[in-house]
N, C-alpha and C positions, 0 to 999 in steps of 0.2 A: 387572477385578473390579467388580462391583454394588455401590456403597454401600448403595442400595438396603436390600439385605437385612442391613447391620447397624445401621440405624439405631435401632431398636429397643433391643437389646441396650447399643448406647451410648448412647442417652440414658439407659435403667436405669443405668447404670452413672454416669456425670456425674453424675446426681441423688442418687445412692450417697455420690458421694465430695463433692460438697457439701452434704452434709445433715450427714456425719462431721466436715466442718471446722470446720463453724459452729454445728453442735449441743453437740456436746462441751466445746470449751470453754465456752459458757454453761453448760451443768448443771453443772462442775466449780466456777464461779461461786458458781452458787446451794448446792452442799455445805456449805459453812460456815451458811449459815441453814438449815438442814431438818433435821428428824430423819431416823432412818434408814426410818420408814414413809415420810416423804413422800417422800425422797429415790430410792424406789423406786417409788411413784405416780408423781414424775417423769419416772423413766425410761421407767416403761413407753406414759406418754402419748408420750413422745418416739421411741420405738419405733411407737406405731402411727402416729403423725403422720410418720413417714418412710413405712409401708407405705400410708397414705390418699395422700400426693403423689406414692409412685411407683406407684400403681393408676391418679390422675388423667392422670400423662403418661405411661401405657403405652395409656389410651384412646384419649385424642388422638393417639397413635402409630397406634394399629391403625386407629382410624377414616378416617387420612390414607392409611394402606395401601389399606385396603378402597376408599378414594374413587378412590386411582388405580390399581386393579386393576379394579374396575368401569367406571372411566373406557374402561382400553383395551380390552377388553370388549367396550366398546360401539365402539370406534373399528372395532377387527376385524372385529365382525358387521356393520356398517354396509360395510367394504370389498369383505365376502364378499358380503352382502347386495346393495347398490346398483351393483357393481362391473357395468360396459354389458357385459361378454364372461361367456358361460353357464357356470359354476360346479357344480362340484357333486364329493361324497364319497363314498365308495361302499367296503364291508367288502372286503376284499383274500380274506376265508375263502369270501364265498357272493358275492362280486357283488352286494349290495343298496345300493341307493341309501341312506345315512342323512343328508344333505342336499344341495339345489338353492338355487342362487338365482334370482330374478325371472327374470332376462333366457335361463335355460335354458328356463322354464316357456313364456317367448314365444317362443324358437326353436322346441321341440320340439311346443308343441300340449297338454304333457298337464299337470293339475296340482301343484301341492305332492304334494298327499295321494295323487295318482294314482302321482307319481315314486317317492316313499316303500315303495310295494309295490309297486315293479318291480324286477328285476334289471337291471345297467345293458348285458347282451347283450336286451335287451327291445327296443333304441334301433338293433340292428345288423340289415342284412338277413342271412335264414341261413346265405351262402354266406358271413358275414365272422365268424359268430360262433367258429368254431374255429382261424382264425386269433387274433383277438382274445384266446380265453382261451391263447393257447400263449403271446402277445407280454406278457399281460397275469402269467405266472408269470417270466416271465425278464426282468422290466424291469429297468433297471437305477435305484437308489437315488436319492436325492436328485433336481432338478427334470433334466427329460428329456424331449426332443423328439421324438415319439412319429409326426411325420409327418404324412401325411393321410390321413382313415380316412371308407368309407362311413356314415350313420348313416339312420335312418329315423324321420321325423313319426309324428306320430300318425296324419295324415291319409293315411299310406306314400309322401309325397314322398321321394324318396332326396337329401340333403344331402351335401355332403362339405364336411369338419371337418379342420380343422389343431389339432392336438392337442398340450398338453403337460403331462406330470404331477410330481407329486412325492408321496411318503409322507411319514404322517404318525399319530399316535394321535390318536383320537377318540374321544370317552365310553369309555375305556377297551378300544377295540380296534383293528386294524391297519385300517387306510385309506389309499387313498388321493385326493390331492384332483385335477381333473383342470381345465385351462382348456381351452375350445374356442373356435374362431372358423370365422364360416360363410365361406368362399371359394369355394360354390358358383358362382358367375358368373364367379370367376378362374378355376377350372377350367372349364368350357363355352366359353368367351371360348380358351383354351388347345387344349382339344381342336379346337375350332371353326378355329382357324389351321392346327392339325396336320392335320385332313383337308381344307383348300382349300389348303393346300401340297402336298397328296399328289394331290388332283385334278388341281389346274393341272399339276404335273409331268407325271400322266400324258397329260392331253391336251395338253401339249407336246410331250413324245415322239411321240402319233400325231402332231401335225403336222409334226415335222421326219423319221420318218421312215418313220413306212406311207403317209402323203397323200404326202409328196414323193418316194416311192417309185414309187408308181402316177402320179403327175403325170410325173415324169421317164420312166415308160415312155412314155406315152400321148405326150406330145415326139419320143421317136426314135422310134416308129413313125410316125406325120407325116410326120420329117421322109422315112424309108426309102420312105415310101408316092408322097413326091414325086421319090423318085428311079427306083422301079422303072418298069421298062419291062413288066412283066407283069400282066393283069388276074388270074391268077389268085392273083399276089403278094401283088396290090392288095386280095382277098379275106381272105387268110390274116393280110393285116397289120389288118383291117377288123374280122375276130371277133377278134383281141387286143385293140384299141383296146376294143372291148365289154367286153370280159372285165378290163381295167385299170381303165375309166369306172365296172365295176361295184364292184370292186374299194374302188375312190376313193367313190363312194357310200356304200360299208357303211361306211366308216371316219370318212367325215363325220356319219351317224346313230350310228354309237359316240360321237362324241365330244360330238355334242348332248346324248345319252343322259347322257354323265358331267357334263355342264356343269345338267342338270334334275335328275340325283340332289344334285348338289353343294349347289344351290339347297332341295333339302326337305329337306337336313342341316341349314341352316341356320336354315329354320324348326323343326325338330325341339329338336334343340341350346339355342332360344330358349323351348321352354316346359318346364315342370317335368315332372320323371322319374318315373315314379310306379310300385308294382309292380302 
């Protein structure tokens, strides 16, 4: 439980019941000297001078609220605010952004004011935004890790974003807040292993077995060729060796082919994705 929220009420109250201890008996005091006017000028000075000292410490009470309600306030908008990972709120009924902070304004490209009259499917390429609004009606409550989701610059860099949200009310309506972080280079870095691991596989496979295939004929023919005692053998075996040599050719500019594609995936992969 907040004390917090009863500190007010108790101090009213303390002031209450100290004022009753030590008031009363003094006026009871003074009864025997006063007539019965003054004795009622008394009280009722005594009356407001309880209502003047519990007005002075109900001020000081609320002022002390208000300083530390402003206080945290200003702690919060400062967290949302200055916080390095991009920020931002957005109406759960229309998708509108109603606040960003700094550090989304510098990831995304566009301004405060710009974000402000955007919807936040403005931020997705099109092919992500009907996913997005299916994921974005069924999420589930509270903070939730939302994954990694394409997003688009202003400048239409495509980004990808590790996403997590949570609901919340804002100015009176359903929102919610979302934190993002950019792991575009985790992901390029990732893809970029998965397809020189699927290269090298494949041109592993040609080499251990369509080159060692053709290699291993172009061998026993040789060696058949050194055993036959027939020129016209010696023929037969002569356009095989041709027809394996060529065989073994096409196979080695295959896999030059995959080792040159592999190579301008990697320069690709290294510069930004744009639509």
């Amino acid at each position: 439980m907040n004390f917090r929220l009863f500190k007010i009420p108790v101090g009213f109250l303390i002031v209450g019941i100290l004022w009753a201890l030590y008031s009363h008996p003094v006026l009871a005091s003074l009864d025997r000297y006063l007539s019965s006017g003054a004795r009622e000028i008394v009280r009722s000075l005594n009356h407001l001078g309880f209502v003047a000292i519990a007005a002075i410490v109900l001020y000081f009470q609320i002022k002390k609220q208000q300083k530390h309600i402003l206080l945290s306030e200003e702690q919060y908008r400062n967290l949302f605010e200055r916080n390095p990972s991009p920020l931002w709120i957005f109406r759960t009924d229309n998708f509108r952004f109603v606040k960003v902070n700094k550090s989304a304004t510098k990831m995304y490209g566009y301004s405060e004011s710009e974000f402000l009259s955007m919807r936040v499917t403005d931020i997705r390429p099109e092919k992500e935004v009907e996913r997005f609004i299916y994921n974005a009606k069924n999420v589930s409550h509270g903070l939730s890790d939302q994954g990694v989701w394409k997003h688009k610059t202003k400048k239409g860099e495509i980004i990808y974003a590790s996403i997590f949200t949570s609901d919340l009310e804002f100015e009176g309506n359903d929102c919610r807040l979302v934190i993002a972080s950019n792991i575009t280079d985790s992901v390029i870095k990732e893809e970029r292993i998965k397809a020189q691991n699927a290269a090298l596989h494949e041109i592993a496979w040609l080499n251990s077995h369509e080159v060692r295939k053709s290699l291993c004929s172009v061998i026993s023919l040789i060696q058949l060729m050194k055993d036959s005692q027939s020129e016209l053998e010696r023929r037969q075996y002569i356009d095989m060796m041709e027809q394996c040599t060529g065989e073994l050719d096409e196979m080695l500019i295959k896999t030059n082919k995959r080792v040159d594609e592999l190579k301008e995936h990697d320069k690709e992969v290294q510069e930004p994705a744009t639509l």
